[in-house]
C-alpha positions in Angstrom: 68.2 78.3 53.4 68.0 77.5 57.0 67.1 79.7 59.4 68.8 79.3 63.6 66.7 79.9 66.1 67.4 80.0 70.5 65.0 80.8 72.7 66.8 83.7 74.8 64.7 82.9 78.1 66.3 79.6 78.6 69.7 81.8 79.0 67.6 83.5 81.6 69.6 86.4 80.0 73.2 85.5 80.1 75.2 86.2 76.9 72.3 87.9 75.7 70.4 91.0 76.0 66.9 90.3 76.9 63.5 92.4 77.2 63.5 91.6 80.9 66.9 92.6 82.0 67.8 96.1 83.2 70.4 96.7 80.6 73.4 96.5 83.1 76.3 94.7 83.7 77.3 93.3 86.7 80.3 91.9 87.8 80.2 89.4 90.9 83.7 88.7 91.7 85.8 89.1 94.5 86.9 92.8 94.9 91.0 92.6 95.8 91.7 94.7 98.6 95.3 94.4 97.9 97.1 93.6 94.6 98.3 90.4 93.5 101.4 89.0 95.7 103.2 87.5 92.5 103.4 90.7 91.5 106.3 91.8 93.8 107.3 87.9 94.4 111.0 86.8 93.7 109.6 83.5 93.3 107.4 83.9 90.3 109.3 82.7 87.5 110.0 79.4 89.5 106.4 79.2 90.8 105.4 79.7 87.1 107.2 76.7 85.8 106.7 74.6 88.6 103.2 75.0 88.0 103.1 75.7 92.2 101.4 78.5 94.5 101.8 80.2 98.2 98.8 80.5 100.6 99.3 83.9 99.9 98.2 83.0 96.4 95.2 81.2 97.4 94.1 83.4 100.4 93.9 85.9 97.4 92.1 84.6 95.2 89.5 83.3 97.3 89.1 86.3 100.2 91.2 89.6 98.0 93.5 90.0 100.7 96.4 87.8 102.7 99.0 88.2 105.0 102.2 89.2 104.7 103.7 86.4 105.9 101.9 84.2 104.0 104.2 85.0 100.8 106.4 82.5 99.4 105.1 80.4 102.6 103.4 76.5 101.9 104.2 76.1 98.2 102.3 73.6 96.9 101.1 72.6 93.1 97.7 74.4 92.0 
């Protein structure tokens, strides 16, 4: 019988619990101020075929928060 071994500290933690750790869980993402703009969008079935986004789309998922204006505005493929 073999036994499997990983040394936790060269996770420095991640996927596993350590001794060292504070026993929470953090979450480092963007926080949306607003919710998603395909939610509302006529657009989303096409956009989800086409495989294609808005700069609304992109100015939310990198900042959590876009313009109005910026719906359904410079489609381009993601």
């Amino acid at each position: 019988m073999e036994n499997i071994w990983y040394d936790s500290e060269v996770y420095n933690g991640r996927g596993t619990r350590t001794e060292y750790g504070d026993g929470n869980e953090y979450y480092y993402g963007p926080e949306n101020k607003r919710e998603c703009p395909c939610d509302t969008c006529p657009l989303y079935e096409q956009c989800l075929k086409d495989v294609t986004e808005c700069s609304a789309m992109r100015n939310w998922c990198s900042k959590g928060d876009y313009a109005d204006k910026d719906v359904q505005r410079l489609l381009r493929s993601a």
